[in-house]
C-alpha positions in Angstrom: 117.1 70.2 114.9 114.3 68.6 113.1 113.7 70.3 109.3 111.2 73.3 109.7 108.6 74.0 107.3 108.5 78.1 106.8 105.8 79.5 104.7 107.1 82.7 103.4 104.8 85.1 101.3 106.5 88.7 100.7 107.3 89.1 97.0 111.3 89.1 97.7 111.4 85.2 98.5 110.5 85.1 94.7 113.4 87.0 93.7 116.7 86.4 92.3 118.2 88.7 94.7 117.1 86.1 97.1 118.6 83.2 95.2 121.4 84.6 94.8 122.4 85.6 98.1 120.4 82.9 100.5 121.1 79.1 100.2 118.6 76.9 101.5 119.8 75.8 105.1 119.3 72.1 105.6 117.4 73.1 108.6 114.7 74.4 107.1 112.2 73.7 103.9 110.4 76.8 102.7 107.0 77.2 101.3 106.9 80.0 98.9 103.5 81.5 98.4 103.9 85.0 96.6 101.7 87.5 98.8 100.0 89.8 100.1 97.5 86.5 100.7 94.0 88.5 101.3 92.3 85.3 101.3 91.8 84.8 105.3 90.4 80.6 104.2 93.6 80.2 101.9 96.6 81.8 104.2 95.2 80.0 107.3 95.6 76.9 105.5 99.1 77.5 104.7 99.8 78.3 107.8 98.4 75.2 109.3 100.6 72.9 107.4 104.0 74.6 108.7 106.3 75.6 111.5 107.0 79.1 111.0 106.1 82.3 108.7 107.6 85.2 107.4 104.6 87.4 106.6 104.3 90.5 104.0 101.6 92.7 104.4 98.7 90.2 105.0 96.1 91.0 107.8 95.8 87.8 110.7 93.9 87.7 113.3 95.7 84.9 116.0 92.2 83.7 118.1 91.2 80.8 119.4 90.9 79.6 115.7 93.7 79.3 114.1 95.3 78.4 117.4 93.9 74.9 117.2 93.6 74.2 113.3 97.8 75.5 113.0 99.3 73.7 115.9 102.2 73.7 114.2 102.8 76.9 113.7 105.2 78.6 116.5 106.7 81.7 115.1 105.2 84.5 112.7 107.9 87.0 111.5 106.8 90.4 110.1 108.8 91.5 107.1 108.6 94.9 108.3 109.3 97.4 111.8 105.7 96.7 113.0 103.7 94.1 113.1 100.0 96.3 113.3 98.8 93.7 110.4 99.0 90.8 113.2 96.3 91.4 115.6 96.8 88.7 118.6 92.9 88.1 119.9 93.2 89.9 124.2 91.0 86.5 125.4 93.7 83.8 124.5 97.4 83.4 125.8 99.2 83.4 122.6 101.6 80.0 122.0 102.6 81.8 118.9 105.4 84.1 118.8 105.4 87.6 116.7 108.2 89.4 116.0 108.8 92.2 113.5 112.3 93.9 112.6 114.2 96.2 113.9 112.7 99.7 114.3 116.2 101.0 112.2 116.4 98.5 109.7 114.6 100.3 106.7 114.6 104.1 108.1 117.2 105.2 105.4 115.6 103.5 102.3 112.1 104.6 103.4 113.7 108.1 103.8 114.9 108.2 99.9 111.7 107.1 98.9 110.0 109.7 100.5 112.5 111.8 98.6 111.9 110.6 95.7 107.9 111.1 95.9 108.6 114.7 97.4 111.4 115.0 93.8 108.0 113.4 91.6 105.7 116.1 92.9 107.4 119.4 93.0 108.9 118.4 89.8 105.7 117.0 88.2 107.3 114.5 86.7 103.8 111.9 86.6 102.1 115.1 84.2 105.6 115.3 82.5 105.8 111.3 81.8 102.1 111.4 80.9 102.7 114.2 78.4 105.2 112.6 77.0 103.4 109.2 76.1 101.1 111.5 74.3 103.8 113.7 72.4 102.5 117.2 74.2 104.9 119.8 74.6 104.1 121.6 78.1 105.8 122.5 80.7 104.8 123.2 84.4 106.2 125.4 87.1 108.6 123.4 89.3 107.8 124.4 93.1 111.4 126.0 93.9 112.8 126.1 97.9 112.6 129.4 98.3 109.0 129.4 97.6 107.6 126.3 99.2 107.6 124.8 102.8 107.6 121.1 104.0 106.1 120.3 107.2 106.3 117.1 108.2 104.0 115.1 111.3 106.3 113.3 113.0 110.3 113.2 113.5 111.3 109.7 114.6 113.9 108.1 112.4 112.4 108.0 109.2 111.5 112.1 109.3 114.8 113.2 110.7 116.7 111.3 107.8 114.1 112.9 105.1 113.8 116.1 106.4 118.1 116.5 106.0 117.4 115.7 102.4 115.0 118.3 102.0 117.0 120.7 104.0 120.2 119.9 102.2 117.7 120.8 98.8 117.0 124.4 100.3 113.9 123.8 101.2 112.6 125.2 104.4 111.4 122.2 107.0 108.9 122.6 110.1 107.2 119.8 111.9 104.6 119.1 114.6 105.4 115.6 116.9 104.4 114.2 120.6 107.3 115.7 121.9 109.9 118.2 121.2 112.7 115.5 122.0 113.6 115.8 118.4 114.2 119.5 118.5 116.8 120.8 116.0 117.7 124.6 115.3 117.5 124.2 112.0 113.9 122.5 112.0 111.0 124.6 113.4 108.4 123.0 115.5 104.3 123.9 115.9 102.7 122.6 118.6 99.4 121.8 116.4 98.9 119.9 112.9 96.6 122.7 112.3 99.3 125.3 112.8 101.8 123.1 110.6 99.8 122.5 107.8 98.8 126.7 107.3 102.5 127.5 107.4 103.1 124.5 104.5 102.7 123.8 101.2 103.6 119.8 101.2 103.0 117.9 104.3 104.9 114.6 104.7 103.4 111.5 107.5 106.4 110.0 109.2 104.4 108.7 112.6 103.7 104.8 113.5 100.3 103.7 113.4 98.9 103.4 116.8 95.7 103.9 118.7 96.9 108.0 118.3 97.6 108.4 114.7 95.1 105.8 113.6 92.3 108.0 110.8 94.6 110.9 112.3 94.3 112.8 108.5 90.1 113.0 109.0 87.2 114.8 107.6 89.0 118.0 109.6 92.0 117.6 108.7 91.8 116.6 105.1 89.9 119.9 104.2 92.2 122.0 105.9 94.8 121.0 102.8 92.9 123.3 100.1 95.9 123.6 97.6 98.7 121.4 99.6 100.3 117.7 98.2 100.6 115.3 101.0 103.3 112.6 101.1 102.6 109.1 102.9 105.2 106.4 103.3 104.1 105.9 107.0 100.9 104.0 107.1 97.2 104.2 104.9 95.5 103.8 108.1 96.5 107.3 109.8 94.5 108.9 106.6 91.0 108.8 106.1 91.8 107.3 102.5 87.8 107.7 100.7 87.6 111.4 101.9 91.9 111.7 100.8 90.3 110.0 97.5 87.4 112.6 97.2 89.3 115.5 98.0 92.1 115.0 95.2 89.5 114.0 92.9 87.8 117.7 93.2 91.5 119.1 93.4 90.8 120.5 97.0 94.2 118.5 97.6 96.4 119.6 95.0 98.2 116.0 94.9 99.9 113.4 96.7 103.1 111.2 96.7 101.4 107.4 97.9 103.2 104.3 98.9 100.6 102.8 101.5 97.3 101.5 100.7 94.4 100.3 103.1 93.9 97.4 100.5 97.2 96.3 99.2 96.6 95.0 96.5 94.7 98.0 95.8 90.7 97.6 95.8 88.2 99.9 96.1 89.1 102.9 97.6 92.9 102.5 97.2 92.3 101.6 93.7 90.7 104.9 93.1 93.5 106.5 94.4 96.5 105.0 92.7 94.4 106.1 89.1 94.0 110.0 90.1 96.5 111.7 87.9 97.4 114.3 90.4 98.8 111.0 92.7 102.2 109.3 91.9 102.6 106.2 93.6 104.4 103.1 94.2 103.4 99.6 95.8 104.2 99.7 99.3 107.7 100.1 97.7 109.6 102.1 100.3 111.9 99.6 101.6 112.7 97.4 98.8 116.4 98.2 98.2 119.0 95.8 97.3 121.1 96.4 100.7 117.8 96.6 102.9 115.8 93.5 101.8 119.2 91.5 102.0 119.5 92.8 105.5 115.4 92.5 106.4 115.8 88.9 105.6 118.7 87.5 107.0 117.4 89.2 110.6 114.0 87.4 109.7 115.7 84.2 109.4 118.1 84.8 112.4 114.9 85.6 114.1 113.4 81.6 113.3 116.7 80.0 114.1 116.8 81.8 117.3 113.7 81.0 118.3 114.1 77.3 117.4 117.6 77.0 118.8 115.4 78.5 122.2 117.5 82.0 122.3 114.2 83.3 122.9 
């Protein structure tokens, strides 16, 4: 097999957790180009000088475009379950391939995260850590189990492993999905968000984003959360993020636990959120464990020898 060219631009491919585990194949010759690449003139030209890519969060449209100035180019991996950040133009047959991970790659580390944003919030440990930078003695009510529910929107992998944590911490756990497929005895389930939310005092996202959950958290929703924290390691898009933003700045929302962003790096609106001080967050974060990025790229390089060894 002729050397490949692979542009790679998630953050890990910088790492030494990367080095240390991954020795260059002679196969292949990577391009490392530390992302998210926002640029649309600059990651199109990186792409057009090589054979493959293993992309992080960067938006690309494939058209008609990029098509003919990257005919090289024969294989975008998504480091990540979905690939919604690719969007493949409906008027062109696509001779580039997409593939993302699988679905149950990341569920348990996303899980913990979520876990640890939930721990961050009912502890307060962001007003704690500030106080402490500034030498002020105060404390603040934890929000105890017995006192506090958790409803979460959606119970696919990701929410059944988080809601188990919770459960296991004696907190009492509802949620509202699709279906009632996930139905457990010890979980109850509302038929409405509306109803869920009233019933809870922190409400956790845990859906994928499609043309159903897309600006799902909107104008309605949002100010139905008068005094609740809200907990997103699922996708930015599903919220409304400048009316989330507005609503936390006035305290409407008590806080939030963030990990997603509608600009990553954070501009603008996102930027605004990440500064509130009633928001903890972390930079699209969720996944990166040690066991779970060694894993998410060895299947994203199995994925580029498979396709060039014609297993696809």
């Amino acid at each position: 097999m002729d050397k490949k060219k692979i542009l790679a631009t998630p953050q890990f491919f910088c790492s030494n957790l990367f080095k240390k585990n991954f020795k260059p194949s002679k196969n292949y010759k990577f391009l490392i180009v530390p992302g998210p690449i926002n640029n649309q003139s600059k990651l199109k030209r990186l792409l057009a000088s090589v054979d493959a890519c293993i992309l992080g969060s960067e938006k690309i449209n494939i058209d008609k475009e990029l098509l003919n100035n990257c005919k090289k180019l024969k294989i975008i991996v998504r480091f990540g379950t979905s690939s919604n950040n690719i969007n493949v133009d409906k008027n062109i047959k696509s001779k580039i391939k997409i593939k993302s991970l699988d679905k149950k790659i990341s569920s348990v580390a996303v899980a913990r995260h979520a876990l640890s944003l939930f721990l961050s919030l009912t502890n307060h440990l962001q007003k704690h850590q500030e106080n402490n930078k500034k030498n002020i003695w105060k404390r603040y009510e934890n929000l105890s189990p017995e006192n506090t529910k958790v409803g979460l929107i959606g119970m696919g992998r990701i929410g059944r492993v988080f809601a188990k944590y919770v459960k296991y911490l004696g907190y009492k756990v509802s949620y509202h999905s699709r279906t009632k497929k996930n139905m457990d005895k010890d979980f109850k389930y509302f038929n409405s968000i509306e109803k869920l939310i009233n019933q809870s005092k922190i409400i956790s996202l845990h859906v994928p984003l499609n043309n159903n959950t897309k600006n799902l958290f909107d104008k309605k929703i949002l100010n139905l959360l008068r005094d609740k924290y809200v907990i997103n390691t699922s996708r930015a898009e599903i919220v409304n993020e400048s009316i989330f933003v507005n609503l936390l700045k006035k305290n409407h929302i008590k806080g939030a636990g963030i990990d997603v962003f509608k600009f990553e790096p954070t501009i603008k609106s996102s930027a605004n959120l990440r500064k509130l001080k009633n928001v903890v967050s972390t930079p699209h974060n969720a996944a990166y464990d040690e066991a779970t990025l060694i894993k998410m790229c060895t299947q994203s390089l199995d994925h580029i020898e498979n396709f060039f060894n014609k297993k696809y």
